[in-house]
PALUM-432927 format. One record per atom (N, C-alpha, C): residue number from 1; residue in one letter; atom name; x, y, z. Coordinates in nm, 2 decimals, padded with zeros to 4 digits, m for minus. Example, Ala and Ser with C-alpha at 12.3 -4.5 7.8 and 13.67 -1.06 7.14 Angstrom:
<sites>
+-----+-----+------+--------+--------+--------+
!   n ! res ! atom !     xx !     yy !     zz !
+-----+-----+------+--------+--------+--------+
!   1 !   a !    N !  01.32 ! m00.57 !  00.78 !
!   1 !   a !   CA !  01.23 ! m00.45 !  00.78 !
!   1 !   a !    C !  01.32 ! m00.33 !  00.78 !
!   2 !   s !    N !  01.28 ! m00.22 !  00.71 !
!   2 !   s !   CA !  01.37 ! m00.11 !  00.71 !
!   2 !   s !    C !  01.29 !  00.00 !  00.79 !
+-----+-----+------+--------+--------+--------+
</sites>
This chain:
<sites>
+-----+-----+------+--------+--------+--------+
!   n ! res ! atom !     xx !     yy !     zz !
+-----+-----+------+--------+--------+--------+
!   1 !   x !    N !  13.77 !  18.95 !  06.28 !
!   1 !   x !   CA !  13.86 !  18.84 !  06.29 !
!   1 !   x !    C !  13.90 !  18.79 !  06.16 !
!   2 !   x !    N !  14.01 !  18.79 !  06.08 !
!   2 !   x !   CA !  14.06 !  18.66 !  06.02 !
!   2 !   x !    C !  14.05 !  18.57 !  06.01 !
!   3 !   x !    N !  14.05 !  18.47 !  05.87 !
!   3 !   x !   CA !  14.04 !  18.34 !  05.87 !
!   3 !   x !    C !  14.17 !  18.31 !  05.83 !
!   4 !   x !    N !  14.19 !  18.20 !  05.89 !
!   4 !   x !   CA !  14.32 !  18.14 !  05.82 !
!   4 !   x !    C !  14.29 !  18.02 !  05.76 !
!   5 !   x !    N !  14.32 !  17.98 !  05.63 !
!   5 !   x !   CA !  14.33 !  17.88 !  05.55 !
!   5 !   x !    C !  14.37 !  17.77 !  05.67 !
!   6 !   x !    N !  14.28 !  17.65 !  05.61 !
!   6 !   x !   CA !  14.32 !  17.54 !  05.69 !
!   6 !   x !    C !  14.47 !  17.46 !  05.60 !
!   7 !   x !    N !  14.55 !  17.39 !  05.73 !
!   7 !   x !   CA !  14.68 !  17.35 !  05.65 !
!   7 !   x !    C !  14.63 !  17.23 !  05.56 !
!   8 !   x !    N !  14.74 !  17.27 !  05.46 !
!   8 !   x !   CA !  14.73 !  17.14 !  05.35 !
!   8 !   x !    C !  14.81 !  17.09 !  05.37 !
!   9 !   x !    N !  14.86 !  16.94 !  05.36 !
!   9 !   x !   CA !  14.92 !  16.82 !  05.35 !
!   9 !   x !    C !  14.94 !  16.72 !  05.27 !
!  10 !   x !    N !  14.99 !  16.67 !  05.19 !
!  10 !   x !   CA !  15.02 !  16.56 !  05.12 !
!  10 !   x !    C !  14.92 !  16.43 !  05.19 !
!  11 !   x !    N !  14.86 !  16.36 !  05.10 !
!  11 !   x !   CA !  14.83 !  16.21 !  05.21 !
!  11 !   x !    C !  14.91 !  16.13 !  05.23 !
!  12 !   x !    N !  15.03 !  16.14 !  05.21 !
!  12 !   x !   CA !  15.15 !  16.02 !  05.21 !
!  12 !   x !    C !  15.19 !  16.09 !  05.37 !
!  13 !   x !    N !  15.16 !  16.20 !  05.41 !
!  13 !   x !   CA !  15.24 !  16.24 !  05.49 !
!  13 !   x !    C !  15.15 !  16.19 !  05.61 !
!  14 !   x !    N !  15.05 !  16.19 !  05.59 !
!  14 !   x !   CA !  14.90 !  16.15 !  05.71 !
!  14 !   x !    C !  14.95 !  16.03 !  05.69 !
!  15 !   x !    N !  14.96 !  15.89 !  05.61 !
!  15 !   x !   CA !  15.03 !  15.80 !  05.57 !
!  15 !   x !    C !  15.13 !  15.76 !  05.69 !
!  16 !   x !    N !  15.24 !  15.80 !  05.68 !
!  16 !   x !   CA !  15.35 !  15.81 !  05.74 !
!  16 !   x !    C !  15.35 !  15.82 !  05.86 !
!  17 !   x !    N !  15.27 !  15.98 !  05.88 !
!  17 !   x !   CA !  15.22 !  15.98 !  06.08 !
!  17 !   x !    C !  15.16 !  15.86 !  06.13 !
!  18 !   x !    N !  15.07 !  15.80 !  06.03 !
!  18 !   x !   CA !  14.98 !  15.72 !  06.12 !
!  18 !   x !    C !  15.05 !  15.58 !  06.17 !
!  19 !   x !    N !  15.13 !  15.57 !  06.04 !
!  19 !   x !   CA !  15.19 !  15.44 !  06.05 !
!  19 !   x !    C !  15.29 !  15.41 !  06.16 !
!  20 !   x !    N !  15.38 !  15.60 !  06.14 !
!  20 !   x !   CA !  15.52 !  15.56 !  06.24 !
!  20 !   x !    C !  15.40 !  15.58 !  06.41 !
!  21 !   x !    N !  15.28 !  15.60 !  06.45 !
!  21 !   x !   CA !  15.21 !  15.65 !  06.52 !
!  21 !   x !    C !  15.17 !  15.46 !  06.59 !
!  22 !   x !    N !  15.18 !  15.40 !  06.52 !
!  22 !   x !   CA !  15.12 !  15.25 !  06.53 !
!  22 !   x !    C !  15.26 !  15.19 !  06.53 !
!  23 !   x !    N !  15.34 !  15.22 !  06.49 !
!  23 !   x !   CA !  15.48 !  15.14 !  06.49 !
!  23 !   x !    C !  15.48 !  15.04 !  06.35 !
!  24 !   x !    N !  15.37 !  15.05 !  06.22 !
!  24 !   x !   CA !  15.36 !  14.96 !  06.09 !
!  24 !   x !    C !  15.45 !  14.99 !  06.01 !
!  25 !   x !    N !  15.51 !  14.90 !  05.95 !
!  25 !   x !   CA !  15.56 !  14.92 !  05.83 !
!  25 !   x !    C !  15.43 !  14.90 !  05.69 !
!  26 !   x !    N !  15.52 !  14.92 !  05.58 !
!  26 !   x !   CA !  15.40 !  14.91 !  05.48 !
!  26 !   x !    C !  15.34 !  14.77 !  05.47 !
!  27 !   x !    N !  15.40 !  14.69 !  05.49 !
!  27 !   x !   CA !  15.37 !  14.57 !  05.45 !
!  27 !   x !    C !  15.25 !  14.55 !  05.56 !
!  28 !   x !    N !  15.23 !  14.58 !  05.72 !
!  28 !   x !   CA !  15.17 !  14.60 !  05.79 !
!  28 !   x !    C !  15.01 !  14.68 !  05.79 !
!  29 !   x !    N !  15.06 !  14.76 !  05.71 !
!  29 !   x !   CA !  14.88 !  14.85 !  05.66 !
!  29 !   x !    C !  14.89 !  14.85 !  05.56 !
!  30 !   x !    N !  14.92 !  14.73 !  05.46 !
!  30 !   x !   CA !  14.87 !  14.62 !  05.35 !
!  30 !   x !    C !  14.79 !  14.53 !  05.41 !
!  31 !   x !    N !  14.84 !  14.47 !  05.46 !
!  31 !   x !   CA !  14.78 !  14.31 !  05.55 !
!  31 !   x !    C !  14.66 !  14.41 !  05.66 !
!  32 !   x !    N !  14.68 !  14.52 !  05.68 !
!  32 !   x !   CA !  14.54 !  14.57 !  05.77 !
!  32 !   x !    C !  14.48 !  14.62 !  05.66 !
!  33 !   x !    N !  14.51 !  14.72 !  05.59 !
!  33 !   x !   CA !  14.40 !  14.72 !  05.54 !
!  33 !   x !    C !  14.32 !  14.66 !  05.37 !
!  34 !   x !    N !  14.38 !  14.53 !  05.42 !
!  34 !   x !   CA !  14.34 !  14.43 !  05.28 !
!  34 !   x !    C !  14.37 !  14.47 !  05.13 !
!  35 !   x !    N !  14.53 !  14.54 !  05.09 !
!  35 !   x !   CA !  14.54 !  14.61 !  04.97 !
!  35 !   x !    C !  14.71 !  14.56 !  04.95 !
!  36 !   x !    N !  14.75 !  14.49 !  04.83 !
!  36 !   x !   CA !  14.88 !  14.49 !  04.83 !
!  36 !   x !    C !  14.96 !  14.61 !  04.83 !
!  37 !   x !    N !  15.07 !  14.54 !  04.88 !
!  37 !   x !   CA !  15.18 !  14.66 !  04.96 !
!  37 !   x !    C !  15.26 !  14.77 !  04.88 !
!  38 !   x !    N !  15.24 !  14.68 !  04.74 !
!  38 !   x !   CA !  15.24 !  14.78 !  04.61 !
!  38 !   x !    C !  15.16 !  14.91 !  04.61 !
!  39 !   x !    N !  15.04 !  14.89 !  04.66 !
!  39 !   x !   CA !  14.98 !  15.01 !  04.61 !
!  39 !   x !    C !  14.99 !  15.11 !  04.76 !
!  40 !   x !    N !  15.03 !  15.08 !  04.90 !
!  40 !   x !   CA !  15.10 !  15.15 !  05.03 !
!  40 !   x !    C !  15.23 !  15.20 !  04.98 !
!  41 !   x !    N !  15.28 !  15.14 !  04.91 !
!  41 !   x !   CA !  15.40 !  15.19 !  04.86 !
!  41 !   x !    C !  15.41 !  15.29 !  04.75 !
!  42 !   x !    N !  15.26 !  15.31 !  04.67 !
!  42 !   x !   CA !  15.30 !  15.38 !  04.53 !
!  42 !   x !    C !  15.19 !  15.53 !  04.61 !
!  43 !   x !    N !  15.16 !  15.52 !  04.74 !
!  43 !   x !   CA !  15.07 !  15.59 !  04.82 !
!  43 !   x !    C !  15.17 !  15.68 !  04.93 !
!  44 !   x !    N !  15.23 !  15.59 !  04.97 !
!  44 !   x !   CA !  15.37 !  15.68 !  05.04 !
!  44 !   x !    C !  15.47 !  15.76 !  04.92 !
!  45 !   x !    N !  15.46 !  15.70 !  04.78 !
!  45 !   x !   CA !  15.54 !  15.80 !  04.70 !
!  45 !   x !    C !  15.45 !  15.91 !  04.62 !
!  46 !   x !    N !  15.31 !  15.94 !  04.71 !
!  46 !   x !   CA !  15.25 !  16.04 !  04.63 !
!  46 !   x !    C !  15.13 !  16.01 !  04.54 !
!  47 !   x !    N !  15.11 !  15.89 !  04.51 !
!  47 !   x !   CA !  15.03 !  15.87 !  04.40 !
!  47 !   x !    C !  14.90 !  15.89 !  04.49 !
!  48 !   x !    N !  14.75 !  15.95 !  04.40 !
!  48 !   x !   CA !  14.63 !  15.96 !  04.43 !
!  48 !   x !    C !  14.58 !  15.81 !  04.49 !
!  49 !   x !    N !  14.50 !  15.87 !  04.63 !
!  49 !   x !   CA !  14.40 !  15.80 !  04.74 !
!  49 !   x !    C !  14.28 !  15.79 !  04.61 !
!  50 !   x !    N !  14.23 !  15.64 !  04.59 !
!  50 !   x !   CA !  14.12 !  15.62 !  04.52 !
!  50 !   x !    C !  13.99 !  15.61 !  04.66 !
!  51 !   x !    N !  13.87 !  15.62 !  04.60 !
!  51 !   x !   CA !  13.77 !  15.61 !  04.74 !
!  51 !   x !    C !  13.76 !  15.47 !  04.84 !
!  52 !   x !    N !  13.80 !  15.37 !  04.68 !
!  52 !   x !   CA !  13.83 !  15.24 !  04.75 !
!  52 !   x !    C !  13.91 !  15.22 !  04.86 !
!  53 !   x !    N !  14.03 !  15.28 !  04.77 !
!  53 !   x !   CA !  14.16 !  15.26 !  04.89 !
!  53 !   x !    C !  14.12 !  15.34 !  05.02 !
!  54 !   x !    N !  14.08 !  15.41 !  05.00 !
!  54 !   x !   CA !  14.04 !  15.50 !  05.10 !
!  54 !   x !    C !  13.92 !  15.54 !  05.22 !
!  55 !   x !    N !  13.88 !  15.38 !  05.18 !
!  55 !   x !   CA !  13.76 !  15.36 !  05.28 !
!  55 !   x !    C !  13.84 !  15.18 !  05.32 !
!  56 !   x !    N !  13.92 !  15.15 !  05.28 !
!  56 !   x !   CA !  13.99 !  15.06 !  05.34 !
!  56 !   x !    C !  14.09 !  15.09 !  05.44 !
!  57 !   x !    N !  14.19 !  15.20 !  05.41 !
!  57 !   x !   CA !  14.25 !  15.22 !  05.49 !
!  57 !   x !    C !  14.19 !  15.33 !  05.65 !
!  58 !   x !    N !  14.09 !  15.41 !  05.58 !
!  58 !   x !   CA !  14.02 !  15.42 !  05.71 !
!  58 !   x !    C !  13.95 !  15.29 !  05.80 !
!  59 !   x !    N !  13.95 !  15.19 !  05.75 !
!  59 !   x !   CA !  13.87 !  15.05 !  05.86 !
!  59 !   x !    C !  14.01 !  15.02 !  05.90 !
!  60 !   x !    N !  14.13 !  15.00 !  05.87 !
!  60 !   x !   CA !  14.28 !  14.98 !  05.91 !
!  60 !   x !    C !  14.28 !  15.06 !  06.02 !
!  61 !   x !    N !  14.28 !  15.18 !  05.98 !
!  61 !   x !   CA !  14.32 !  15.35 !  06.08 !
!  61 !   x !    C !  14.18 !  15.35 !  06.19 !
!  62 !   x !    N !  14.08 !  15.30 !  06.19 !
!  62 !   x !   CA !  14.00 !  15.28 !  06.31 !
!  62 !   x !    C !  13.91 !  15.37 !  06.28 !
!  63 !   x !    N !  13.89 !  15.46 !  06.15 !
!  63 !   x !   CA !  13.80 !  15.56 !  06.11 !
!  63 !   x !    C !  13.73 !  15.54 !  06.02 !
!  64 !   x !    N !  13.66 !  15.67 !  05.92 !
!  64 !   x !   CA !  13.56 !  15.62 !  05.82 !
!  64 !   x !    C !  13.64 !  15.72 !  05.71 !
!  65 !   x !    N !  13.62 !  15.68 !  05.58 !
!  65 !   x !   CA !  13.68 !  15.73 !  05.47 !
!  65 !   x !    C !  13.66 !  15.91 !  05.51 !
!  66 !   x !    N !  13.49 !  15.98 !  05.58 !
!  66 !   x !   CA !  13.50 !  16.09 !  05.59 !
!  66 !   x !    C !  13.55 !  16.13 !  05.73 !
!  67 !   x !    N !  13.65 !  16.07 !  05.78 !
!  67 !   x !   CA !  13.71 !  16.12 !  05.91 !
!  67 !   x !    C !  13.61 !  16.08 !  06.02 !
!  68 !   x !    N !  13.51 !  16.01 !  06.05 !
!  68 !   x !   CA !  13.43 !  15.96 !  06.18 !
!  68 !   x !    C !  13.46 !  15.80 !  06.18 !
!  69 !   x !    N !  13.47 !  15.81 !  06.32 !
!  69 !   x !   CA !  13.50 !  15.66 !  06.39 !
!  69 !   x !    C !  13.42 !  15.53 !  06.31 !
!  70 !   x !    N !  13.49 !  15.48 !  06.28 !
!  70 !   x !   CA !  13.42 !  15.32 !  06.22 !
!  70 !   x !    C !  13.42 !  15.23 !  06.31 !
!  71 !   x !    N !  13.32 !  15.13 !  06.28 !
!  71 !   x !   CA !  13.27 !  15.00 !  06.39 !
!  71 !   x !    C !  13.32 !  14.89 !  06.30 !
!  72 !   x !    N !  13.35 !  14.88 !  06.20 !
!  72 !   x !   CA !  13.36 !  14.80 !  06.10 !
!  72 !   x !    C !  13.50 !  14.73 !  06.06 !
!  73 !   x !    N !  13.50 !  14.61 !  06.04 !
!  73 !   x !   CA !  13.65 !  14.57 !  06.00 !
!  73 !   x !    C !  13.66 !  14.49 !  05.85 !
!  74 !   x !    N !  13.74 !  14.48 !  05.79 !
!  74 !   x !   CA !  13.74 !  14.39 !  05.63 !
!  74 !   x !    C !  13.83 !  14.32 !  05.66 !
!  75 !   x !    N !  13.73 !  14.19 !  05.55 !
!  75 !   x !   CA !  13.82 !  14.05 !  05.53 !
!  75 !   x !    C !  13.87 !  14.06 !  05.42 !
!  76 !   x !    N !  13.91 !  13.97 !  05.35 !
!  76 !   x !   CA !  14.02 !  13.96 !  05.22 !
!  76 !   x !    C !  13.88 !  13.93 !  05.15 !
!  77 !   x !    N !  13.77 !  13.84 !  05.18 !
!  77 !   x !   CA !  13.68 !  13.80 !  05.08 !
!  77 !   x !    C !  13.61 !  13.91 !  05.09 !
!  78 !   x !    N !  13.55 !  14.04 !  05.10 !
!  78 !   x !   CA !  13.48 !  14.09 !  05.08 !
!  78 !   x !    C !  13.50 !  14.21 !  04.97 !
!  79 !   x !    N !  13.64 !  14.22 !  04.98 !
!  79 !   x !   CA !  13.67 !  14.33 !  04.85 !
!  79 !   x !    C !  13.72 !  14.19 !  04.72 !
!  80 !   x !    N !  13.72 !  14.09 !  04.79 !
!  80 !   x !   CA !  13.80 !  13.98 !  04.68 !
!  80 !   x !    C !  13.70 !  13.97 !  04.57 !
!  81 !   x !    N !  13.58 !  14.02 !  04.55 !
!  81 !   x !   CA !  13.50 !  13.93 !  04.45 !
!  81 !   x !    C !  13.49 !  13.96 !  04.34 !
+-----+-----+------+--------+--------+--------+
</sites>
């Protein structure tokens, strides 16, 4: 049997699905996932997922930075300090 390479994707594009999937604009998974909409915006044009951003927007997306279900949600004061 063959392997076939798993598909690659851009993360703006997971980005995009998830958001048009929820009906959010950016400004909307800014305000969820506690990050100005600047940086949803410089994320939808391609620029690099930091682990920060990226364990924020998984508590937004209902998951965990490594793809398993999260129980957890963020306030503004806990990344604020």
């Amino acid at each position: 049997m063959q392997r076939r390479p798993a598909e690659v994707f851009p993360p703006s594009e997971f980005l995009r699905e998830e958001m048009d999937a929820r009906g959010w604009t950016a400004e909307v998974l800014a305000q969820q996932a506690v990050i100005p909409v600047e940086d949803v915006l410089a994320l939808l044009e391609g620029a690099r997922i930091t682990g920060r951003i990226a364990e924020r927007l998984a508590v937004a997306f209902g998951t965990s930075a490594d793809g398993s279900v999260a129980t957890t949600s963020l306030t503004t004061t806990e990344f604020d300090a």
